[in-house]
C-alpha positions as CSV (number, residue, x, y, z in Angstrom):
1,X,57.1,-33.0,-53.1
2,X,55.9,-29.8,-51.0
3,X,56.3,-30.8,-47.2
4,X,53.3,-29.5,-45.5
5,X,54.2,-26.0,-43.3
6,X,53.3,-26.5,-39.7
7,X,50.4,-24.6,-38.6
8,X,49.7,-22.2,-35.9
9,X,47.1,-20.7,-33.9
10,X,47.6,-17.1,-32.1
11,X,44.3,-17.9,-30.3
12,X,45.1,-21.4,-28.8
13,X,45.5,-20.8,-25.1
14,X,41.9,-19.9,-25.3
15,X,40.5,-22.7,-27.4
16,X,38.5,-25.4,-25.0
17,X,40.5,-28.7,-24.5
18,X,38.9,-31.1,-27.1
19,X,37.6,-34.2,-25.6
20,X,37.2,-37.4,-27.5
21,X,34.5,-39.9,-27.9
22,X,35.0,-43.0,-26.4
23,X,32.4,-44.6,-28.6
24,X,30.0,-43.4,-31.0
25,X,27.3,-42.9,-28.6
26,X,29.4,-40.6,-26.4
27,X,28.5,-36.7,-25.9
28,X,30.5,-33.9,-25.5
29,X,28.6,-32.6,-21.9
30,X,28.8,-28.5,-21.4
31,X,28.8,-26.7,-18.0
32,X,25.0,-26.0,-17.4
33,X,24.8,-22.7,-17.8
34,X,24.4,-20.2,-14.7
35,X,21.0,-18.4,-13.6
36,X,20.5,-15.3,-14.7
37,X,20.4,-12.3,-12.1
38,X,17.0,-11.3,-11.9
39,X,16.2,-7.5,-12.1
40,X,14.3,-6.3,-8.7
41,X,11.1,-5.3,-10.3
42,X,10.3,-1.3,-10.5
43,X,7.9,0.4,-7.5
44,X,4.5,0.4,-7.9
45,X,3.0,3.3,-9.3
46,X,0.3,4.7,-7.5
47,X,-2.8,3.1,-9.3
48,X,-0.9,0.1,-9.1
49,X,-0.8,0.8,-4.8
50,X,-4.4,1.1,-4.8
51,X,-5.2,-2.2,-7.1
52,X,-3.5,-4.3,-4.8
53,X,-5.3,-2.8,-1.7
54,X,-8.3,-3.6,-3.6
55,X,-7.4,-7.1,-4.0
56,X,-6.6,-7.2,-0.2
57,X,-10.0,-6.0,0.8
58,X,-11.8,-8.0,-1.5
59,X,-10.0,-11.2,-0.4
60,X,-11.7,-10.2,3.3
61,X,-15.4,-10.5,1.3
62,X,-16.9,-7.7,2.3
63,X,-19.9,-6.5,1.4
64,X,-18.9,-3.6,-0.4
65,X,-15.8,-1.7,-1.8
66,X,-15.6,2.0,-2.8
67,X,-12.3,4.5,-3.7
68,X,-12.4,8.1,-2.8
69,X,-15.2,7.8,-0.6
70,X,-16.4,11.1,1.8
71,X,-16.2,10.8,5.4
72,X,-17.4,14.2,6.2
73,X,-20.4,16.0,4.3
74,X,-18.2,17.9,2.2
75,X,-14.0,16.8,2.4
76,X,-11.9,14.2,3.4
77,X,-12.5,11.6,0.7
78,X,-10.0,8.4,1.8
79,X,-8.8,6.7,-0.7
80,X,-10.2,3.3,-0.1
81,X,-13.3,2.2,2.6
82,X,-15.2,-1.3,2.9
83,X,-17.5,-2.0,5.2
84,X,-19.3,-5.9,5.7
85,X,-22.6,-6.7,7.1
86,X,-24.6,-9.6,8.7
87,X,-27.8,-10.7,8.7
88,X,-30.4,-9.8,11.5
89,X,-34.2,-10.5,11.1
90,X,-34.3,-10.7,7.5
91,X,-32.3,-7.3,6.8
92,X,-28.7,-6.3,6.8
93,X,-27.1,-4.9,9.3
94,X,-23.5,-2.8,9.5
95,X,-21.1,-5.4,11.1
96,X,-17.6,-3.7,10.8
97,X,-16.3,-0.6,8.5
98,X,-12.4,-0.4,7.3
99,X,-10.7,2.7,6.0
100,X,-7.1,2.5,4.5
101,X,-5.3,5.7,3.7
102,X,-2.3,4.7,1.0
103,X,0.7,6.9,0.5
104,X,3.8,6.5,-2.2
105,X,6.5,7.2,0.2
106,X,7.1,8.3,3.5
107,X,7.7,12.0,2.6
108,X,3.8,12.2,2.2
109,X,2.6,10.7,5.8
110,X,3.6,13.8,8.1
111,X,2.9,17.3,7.6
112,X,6.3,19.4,7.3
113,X,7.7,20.3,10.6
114,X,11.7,20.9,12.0
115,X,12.0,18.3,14.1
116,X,10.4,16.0,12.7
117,X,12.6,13.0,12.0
118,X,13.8,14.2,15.8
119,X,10.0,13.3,16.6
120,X,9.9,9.8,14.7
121,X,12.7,8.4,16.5
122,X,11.2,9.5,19.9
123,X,7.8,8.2,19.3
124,X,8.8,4.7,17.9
125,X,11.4,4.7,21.2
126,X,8.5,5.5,23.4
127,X,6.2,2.7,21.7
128,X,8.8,0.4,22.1
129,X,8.8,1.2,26.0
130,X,4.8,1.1,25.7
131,X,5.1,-2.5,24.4
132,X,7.1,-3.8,27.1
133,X,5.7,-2.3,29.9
134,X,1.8,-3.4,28.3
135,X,3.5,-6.8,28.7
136,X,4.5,-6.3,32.5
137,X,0.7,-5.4,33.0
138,X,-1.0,-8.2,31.6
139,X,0.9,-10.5,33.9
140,X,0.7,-8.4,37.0
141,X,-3.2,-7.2,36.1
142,X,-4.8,-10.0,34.6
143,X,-8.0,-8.3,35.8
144,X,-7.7,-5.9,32.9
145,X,-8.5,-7.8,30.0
146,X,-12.0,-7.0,28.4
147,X,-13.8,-10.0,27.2
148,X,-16.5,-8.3,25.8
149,X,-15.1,-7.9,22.0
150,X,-17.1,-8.6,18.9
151,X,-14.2,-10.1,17.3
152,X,-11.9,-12.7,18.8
153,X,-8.7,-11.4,16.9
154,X,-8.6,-7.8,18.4
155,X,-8.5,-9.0,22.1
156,X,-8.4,-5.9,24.3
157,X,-6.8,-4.8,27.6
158,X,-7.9,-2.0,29.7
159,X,-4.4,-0.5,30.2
160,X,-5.4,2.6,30.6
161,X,-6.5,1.7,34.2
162,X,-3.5,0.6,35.1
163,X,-1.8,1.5,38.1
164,X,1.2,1.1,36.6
165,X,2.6,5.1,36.8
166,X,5.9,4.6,34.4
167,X,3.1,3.2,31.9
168,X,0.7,6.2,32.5
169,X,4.1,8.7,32.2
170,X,4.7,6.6,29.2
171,X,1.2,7.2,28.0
172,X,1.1,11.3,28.3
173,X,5.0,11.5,26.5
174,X,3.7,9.9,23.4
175,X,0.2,11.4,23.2
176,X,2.4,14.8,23.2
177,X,4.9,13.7,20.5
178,X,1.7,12.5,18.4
179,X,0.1,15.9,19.1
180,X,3.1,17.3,17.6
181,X,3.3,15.2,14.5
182,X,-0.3,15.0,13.9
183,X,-2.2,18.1,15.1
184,X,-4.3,18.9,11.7
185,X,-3.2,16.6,9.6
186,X,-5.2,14.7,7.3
187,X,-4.8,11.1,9.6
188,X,-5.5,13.0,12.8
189,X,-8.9,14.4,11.4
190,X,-10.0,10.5,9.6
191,X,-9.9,9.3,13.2
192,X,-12.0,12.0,14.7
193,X,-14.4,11.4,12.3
194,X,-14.8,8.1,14.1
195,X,-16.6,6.1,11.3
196,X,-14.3,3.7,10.9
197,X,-14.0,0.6,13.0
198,X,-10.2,-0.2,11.8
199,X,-7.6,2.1,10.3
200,X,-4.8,1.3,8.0
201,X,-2.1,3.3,6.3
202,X,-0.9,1.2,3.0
203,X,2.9,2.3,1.6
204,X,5.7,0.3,-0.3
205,X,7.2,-2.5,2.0
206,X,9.8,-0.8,4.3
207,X,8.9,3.1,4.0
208,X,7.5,3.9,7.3
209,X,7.8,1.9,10.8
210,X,5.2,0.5,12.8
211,X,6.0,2.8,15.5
212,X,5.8,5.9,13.8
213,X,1.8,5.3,13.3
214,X,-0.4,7.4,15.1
215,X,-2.6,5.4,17.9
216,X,-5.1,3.3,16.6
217,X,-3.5,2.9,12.9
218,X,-2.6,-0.4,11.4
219,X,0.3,-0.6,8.9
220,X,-0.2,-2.7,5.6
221,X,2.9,-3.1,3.3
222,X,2.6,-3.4,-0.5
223,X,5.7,-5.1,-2.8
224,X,6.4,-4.9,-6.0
225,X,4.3,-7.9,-6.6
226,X,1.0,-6.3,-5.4
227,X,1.5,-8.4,-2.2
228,X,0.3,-7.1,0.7
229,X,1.5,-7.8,3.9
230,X,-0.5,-6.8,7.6
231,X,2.8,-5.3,9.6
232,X,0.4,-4.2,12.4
233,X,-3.1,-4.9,12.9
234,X,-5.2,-1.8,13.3
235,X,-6.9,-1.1,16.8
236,X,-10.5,-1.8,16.5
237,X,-12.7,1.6,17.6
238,X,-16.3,0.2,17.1
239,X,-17.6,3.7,16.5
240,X,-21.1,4.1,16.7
241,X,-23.7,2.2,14.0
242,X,-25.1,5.7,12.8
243,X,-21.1,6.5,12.0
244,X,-20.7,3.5,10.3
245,X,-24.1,4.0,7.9
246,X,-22.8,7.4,7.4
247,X,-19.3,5.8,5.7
248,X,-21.5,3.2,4.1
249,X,-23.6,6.0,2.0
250,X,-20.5,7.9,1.1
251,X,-19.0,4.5,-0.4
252,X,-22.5,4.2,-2.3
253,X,-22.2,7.7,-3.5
254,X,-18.6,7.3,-4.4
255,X,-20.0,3.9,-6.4
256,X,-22.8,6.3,-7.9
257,X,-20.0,8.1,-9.7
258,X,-18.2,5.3,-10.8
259,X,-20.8,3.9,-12.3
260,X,-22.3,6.8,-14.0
261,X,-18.6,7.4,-15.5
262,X,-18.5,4.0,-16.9
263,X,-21.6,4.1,-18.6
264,X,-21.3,7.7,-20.5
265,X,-23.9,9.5,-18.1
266,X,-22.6,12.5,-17.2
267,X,-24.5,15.6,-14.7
268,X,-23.6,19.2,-14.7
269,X,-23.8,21.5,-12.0
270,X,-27.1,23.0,-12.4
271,X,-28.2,18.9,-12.6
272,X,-28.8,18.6,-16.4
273,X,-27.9,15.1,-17.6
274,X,-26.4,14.5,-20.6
275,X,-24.2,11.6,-22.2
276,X,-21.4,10.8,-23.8
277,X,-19.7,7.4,-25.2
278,X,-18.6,5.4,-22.2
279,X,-15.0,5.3,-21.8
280,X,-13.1,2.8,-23.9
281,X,-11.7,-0.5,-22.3
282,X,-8.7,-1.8,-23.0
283,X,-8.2,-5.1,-25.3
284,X,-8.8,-8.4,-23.7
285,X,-10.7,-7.0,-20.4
286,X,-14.2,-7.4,-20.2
């Protein structure tokens, strides 16, 4: 009779430790498995930006919503405006406009200059000492505040009748750094145009700092889940109601467009109509 030859396994140092039942109904239990990493989801492209500012605005309900709307007669389109109205002896009337300017990165907020990273740092250093000292004044100048606002959220201060002189220094160092950064440039000029009760400037969460805005702009931030997040509220300028009605028939001529496009009706130059198949939507979108 052949005696059986002992067996042997190279691999057996990495074989798991068999466990044995202790009765029929036992099971064999298995480390639960660890979570997978998950992937940080890619930027938003720049459509993408401008959908979730849409669905910002529209969460406000106002009364209406345009893209590449004029605030001038013949430049300056911003990329998205909304303006919302209230009622007044059977009619409408202009309540509050909102412009919001949105960017990809921060390479595309300043015009090109040497210095000017050298200038960012001293403006948001400034602001910073703006801040505090805006605190000092509402305790030692109570008599400042304005109580005459329309809106209840954008309580107002007069500090600029302060007699607080580091504050007025304070004042004149940052209106020249801004003057600097901003003379010309295409944020400077949507403020002038002063048909906008609040400004915002939209980028990708962490891309510029609130202190590096211009005076008067708000700062909204947009993540990768079309989130959007109010860093700092925008100042509100209550520009006059003919400025406002101006931005509110650029938004309907920017609509005018929109809607032509999607329905195939398209207008040459000279003013001759003609039309075409309206563009094609994509599947499962009505």
């Amino acid at each position: 009779m052949n005696k059986a030859q002992p067996k042997f396994d190279l691999f057996e140092e990495n074989k798991p430790v068999e466990q044995k039942a202790t009765s029929p109904a036992a099971t064999l239990v298995l480390p639960a498995d660890e979570p997978a990493v998950k992937k940080p989801l890619p930027p938003l492209k720049p459509f993408e930006l401008k959908q979730a500012i849409l669905g910002w605005m529209v969460a406000l309900a106002p009364s209406g919503v345009g893209t590449q709307v004029p605030t001038r007669i013949s430049k300056y389109q911003v990329d998205v405006a909304a303006f919302w109205s209230a009622p007044e002896k059977q009619l409408l009337r202009p309540e509050k406009t909102m412009i919001v300017e949105i960017r990809d990165d921060r390479e595309q907020c300043w015009p090109d200059c040497g210095d000017r990273d050298k200038l960012l740092r001293k403006l948001r250093e400034k602001k910073e000492q703006k801040a505090i000292l805006e605190a000092v004044i509402r305790v030692n100048e109570p008599e400042l505040k304005e109580s005459d606002s329309l809106f209840d959220e954008y309580e107002s201060w007069n500090y600029a009748a302060s007699v607080n002189q580091e504050y007025q220094h304070c004042l004149k160092q940052i209106e020249k750094i801004q003057h600097s950064l901003y003379k010309g440039s295409r944020f400077e000029q949507i403020r002038r145009g002063h048909v906008a009760d609040l400004l915002y400037l939209a980028v990708p969460a962490g891309e510029v700092h609130a202190d590096e805005l211009a005076n008067g702009w708000g700062l909204l931030y947009v993540d990768s889940q079309h989130n959007v997040t109010e860093i700092k509220k925008a100042e509100f300028q209550e520009p006059p109601e003919s400025n406002r009605l101006h931005l509110i028939q650029g938004l309907a001529a920017a609509a005018m467009k929109n809607v032509l496009f999607a329905y195939g009706v398209r207008v040459s130059d000279n003013g001759k109509v003609a039309f075409a198949p309206p563009p094609r939507r994509r599947k499962g979108t009505k």
